[in-house]
C-alpha positions in Angstrom: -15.9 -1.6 -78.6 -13.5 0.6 -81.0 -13.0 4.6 -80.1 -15.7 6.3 -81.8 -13.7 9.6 -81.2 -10.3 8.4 -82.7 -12.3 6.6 -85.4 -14.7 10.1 -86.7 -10.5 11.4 -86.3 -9.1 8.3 -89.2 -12.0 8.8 -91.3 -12.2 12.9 -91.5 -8.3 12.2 -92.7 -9.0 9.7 -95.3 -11.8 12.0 -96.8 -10.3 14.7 -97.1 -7.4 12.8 -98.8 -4.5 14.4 -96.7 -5.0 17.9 -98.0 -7.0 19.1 -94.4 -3.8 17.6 -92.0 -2.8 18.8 -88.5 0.2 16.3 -87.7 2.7 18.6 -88.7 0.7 21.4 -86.2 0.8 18.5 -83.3 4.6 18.1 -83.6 4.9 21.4 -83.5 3.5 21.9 -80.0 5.5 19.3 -78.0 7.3 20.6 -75.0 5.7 23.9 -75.5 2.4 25.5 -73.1 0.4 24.4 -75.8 1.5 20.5 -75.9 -2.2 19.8 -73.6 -3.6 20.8 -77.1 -2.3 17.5 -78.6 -5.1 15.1 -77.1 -8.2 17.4 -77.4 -7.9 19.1 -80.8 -8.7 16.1 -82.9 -12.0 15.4 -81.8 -12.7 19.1 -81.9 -11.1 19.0 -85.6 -12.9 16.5 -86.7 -16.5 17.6 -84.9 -15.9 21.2 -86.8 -15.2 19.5 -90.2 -18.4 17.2 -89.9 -20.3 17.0 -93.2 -23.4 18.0 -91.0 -21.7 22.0 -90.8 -22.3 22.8 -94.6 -23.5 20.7 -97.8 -20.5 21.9 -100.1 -18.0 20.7 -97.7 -17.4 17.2 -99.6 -16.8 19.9 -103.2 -14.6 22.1 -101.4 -12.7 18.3 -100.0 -12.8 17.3 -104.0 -11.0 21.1 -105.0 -8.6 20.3 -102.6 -7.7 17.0 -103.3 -7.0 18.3 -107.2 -5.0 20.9 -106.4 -1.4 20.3 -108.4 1.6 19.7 -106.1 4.3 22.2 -107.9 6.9 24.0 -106.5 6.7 27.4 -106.1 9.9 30.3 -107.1 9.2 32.7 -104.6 6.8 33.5 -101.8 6.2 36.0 -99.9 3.6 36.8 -96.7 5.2 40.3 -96.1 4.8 42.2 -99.4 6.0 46.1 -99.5 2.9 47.8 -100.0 2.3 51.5 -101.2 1.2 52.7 -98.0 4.6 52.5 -96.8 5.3 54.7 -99.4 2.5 57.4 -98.6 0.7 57.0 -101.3 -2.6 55.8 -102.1 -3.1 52.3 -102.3 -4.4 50.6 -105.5 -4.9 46.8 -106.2 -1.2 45.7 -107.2 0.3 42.1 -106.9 3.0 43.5 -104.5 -0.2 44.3 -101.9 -0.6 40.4 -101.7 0.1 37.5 -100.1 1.6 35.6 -103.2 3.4 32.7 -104.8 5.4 33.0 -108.1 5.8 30.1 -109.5 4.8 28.4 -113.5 0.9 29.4 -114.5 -0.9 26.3 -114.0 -4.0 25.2 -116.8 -7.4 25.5 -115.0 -6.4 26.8 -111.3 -8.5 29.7 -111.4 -11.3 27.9 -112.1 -10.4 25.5 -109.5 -9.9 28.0 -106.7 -13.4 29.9 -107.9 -14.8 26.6 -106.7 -14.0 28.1 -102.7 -16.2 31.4 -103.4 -17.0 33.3 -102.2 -13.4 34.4 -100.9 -13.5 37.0 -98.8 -10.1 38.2 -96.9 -7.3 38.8 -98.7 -5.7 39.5 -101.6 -3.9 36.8 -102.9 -1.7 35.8 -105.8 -1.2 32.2 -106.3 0.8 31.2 -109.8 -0.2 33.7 -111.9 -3.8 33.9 -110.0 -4.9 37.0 -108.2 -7.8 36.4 -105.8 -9.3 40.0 -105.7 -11.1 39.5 -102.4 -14.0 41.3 -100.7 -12.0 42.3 -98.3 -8.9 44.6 -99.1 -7.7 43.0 -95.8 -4.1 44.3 -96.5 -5.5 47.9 -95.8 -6.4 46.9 -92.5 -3.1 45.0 -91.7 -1.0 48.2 -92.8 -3.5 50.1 -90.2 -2.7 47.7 -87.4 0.8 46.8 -87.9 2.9 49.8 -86.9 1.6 50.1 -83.6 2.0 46.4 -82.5 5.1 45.1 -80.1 7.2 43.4 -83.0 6.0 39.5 -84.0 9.1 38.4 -84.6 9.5 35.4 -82.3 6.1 35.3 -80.8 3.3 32.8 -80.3 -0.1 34.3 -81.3 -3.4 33.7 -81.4 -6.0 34.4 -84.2 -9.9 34.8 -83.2 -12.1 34.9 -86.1 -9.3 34.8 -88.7 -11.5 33.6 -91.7 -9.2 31.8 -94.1 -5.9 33.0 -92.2 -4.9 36.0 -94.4 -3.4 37.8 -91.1 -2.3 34.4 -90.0 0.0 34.5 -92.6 1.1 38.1 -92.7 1.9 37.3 -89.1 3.6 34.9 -89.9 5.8 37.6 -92.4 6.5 39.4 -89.5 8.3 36.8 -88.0 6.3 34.7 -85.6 7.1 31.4 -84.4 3.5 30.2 -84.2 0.4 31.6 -85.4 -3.0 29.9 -84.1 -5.9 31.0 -86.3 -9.4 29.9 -85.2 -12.6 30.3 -87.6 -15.7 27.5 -87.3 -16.6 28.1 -91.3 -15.4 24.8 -92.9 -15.0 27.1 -96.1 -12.9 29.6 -94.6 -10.4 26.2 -93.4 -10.3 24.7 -97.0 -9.4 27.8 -98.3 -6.9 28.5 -95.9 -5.5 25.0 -97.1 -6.0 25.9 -100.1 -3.2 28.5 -99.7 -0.9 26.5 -97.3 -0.7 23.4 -99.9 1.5 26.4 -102.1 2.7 28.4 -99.6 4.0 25.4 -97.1 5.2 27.5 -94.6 4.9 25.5 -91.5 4.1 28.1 -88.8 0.4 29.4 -89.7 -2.5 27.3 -89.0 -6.3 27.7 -88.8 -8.8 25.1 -86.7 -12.3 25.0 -87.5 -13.0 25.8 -83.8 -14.9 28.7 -82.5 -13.3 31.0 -79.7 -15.6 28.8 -77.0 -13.9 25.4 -78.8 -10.2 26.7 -77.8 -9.2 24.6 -75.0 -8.6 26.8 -72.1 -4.6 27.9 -71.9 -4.0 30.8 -69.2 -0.8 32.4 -70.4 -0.1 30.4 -73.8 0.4 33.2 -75.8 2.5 36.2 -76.3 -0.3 38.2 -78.7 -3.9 37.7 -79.4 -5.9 39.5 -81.8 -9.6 39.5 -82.2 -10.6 41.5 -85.3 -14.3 41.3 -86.6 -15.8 39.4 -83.6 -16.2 41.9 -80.5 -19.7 42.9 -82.1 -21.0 39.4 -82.6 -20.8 38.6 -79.2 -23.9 38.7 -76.8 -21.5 39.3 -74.2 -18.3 41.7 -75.2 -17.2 41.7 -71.7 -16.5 38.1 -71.3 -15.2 38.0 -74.8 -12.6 40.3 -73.9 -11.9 38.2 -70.3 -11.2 35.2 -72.5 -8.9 36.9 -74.7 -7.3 38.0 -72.0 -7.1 35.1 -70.3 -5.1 33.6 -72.6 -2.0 36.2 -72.6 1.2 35.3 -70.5 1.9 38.9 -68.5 3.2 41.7 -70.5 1.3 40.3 -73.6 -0.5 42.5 -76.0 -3.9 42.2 -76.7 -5.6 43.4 -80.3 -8.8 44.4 -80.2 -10.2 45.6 -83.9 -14.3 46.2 -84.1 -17.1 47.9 -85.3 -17.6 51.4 -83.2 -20.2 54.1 -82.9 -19.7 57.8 -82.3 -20.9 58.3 -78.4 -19.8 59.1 -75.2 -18.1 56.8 -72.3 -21.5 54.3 -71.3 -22.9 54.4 -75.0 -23.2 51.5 -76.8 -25.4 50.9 -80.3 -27.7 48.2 -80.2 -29.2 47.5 -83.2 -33.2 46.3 -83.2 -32.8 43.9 -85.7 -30.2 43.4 -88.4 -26.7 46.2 -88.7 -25.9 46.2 -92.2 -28.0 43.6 -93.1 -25.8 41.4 -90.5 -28.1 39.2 -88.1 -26.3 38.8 -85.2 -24.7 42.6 -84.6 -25.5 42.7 -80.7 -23.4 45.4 -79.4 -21.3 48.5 -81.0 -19.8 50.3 -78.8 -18.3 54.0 -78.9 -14.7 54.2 -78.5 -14.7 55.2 -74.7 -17.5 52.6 -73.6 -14.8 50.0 -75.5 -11.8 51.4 -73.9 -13.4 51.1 -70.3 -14.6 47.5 -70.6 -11.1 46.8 -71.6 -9.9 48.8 -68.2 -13.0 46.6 -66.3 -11.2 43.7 -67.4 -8.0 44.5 -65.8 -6.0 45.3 -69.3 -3.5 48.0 -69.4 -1.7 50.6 -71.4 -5.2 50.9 -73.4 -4.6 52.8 -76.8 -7.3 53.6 -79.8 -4.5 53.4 -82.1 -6.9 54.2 -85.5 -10.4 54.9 -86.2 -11.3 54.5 -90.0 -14.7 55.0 -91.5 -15.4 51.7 -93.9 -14.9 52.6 -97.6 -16.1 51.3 -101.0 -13.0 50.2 -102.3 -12.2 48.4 -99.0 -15.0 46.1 -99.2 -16.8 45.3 -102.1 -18.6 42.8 -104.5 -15.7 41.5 -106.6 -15.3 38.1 -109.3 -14.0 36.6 -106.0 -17.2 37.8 -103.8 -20.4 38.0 -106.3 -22.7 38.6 -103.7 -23.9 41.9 -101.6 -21.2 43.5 -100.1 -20.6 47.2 -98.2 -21.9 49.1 -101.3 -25.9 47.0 -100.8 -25.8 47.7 -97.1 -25.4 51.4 -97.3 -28.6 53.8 -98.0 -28.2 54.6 -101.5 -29.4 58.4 -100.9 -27.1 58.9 -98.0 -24.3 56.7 -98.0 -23.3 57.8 -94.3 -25.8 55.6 -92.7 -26.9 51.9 -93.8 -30.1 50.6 -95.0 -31.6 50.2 -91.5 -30.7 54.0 -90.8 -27.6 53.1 -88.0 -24.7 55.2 -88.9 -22.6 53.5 -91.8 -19.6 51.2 -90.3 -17.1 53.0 -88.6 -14.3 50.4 -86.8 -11.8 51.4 -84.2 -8.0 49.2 -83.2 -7.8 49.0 -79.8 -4.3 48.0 -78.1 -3.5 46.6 -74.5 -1.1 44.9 -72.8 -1.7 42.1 -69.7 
């Protein structure tokens, strides 16, 4: 009787003609903490990328597969940015993760076919993917209070299509494991890696309950975006930690609401016009779970009110974005009357 397991593995390679491949990641991770990854991830892989998880998957597999190999000039996943200059930041190519190379016939159309994009921005050839997400602002919010990359294994919760993956990967990291379970957010993310090539960023269609368990695999772990979709933030924040070798750091970036230590917002039904919002917690109620859960060195390093030129509807992103969700008389509070998004970077250390 053959291996059903290794066989769903063969043929989720030959449809998606090579473009979706993790061999390169598996070599990668002999002889290090992560090598037990090696004989569990495919299965997992190849469950995530299942035709079953969304009906576009086989035209996102067909974009893929006609994506030109070229060679690129330049690349770059660290780009200077304004805000290192103090002023205010604006949507210029230098703000982007980006590759120079020859403007290629019809790839705009082509990468269009991945909408809606969501985290970025990107320039690819000639091709800037203004994103819904001005995800850059948020990097340049985070970055100067993190222990320095360079060198470090990290992992990734909820990266989408691995935009910080890669700007991680600027910094200097040896490895950086991104996890999302949206199939779109993986084909674009390979989308970008089939230009960029840089070997040390990858994103698996897992969810954070998928990742096999690995106490003390990595030296940084961010979660950014999730905290508030989980029914249980506490144990969230016990799995991150759990997999941190001692003295790692641990990046917590969410949704917060203005309270005192004990508060939390629970919405009655949708936040935003997001489903599954379960908790929001003020900044002190966050900080103490964190403390609960044995993390140290606990810092609120920013707080930052959500603006409209940080998320929006763009030709990347023509669906609602931050500007439907708000109350159009009074823009401080959304549509169901909750205060408007407000999000809060917590650091710790294990």
């Amino acid at each position: 009787m053959p291996n059903l397991c290794a066989l769903r593995v063969f043929v989720v390679k030959i449809r998606l003609h090579m473009k979706i491949d993790y061999t390169p990641f598996y070599k990668m991770l002999k002889g290090t903490d992560l090598e037990p990854w090696i004989g569990l991830l495919p299965e997992r892989i190849a469950h995530g990328l299942r035709y079953e998880r969304h009906g576009k998957l086989p035209e996102w597999e067909e974009a893929l597969a006609k994506l030109p190999d070229v060679e690129a000039t330049t690349s770059s996943l660290s780009p200077h940015t304004q805000r290192d200059e103090g002023v205010a930041p604006t949507i210029e190519l230098r703000n982007e993760v980006r590759v120079d190379g020859k403007p290629i016939d019809g790839l705009e159309d082509l990468l269009k076919q991945f909408h809606p994009w969501r985290k970025g921005p990107y320039h690819v050839h000639g091709v800037h993917i203004d994103t819904e997400w001005r995800s850059d602002w948020k990097w340049d919010r985070v970055r100067p209070h993190l222990q320095p990359l360079e060198g470090r294994t990290i992992l990734d919760v909820g990266c989408g299509n691995g935009y910080h993956c890669w700007r991680m990967a600027g910094e200097g990291a040896k490895l950086v494991v991104g996890v999302d379970p949206s199939p779109l957010f993986i084909c674009q993310f390979f989308a970008m890696k089939h230009f960029l090539g840089d070997p040390r960023a990858w994103v698996l269609p897992l969810g954070i309950e998928d990742v096999p368990e690995t106490p003390g695999a990595f030296d940084t772990v961010f979660s950014m975006g999730v905290l508030y979709h989980r029914k249980s933030p506490v144990e969230h924040i016990e799995q991150l930690k759990s997999f941190l070798k001692p003295g790692g750091e641990l990046v917590i970036e969410t949704l917060v609401a203005d309270g005192p230590e004990g508060y939390s917002l629970i919405p009655h039904g949708r936040y935003a016009k997001m489903r599954n919002v379960w908790f929001i917690p003020s900044v002190p109620t966050l900080e103490l779970w964190m403390k609960r859960c044995g993390l140290k060195d606990i810092c609120t390093v920013d707080v930052n009110t959500t603006s409209l030129e940080e998320q929006r509807a763009t030709d990347w992103m023509t669906f609602e974005s931050l500007p439907d969700y708000l109350d159009p008389s009074d823009p401080a509070q959304t549509v169901e009357g909750y205060p408007a998004p407000k999000r809060a970077v917590v650091v710790a250390k294990v």
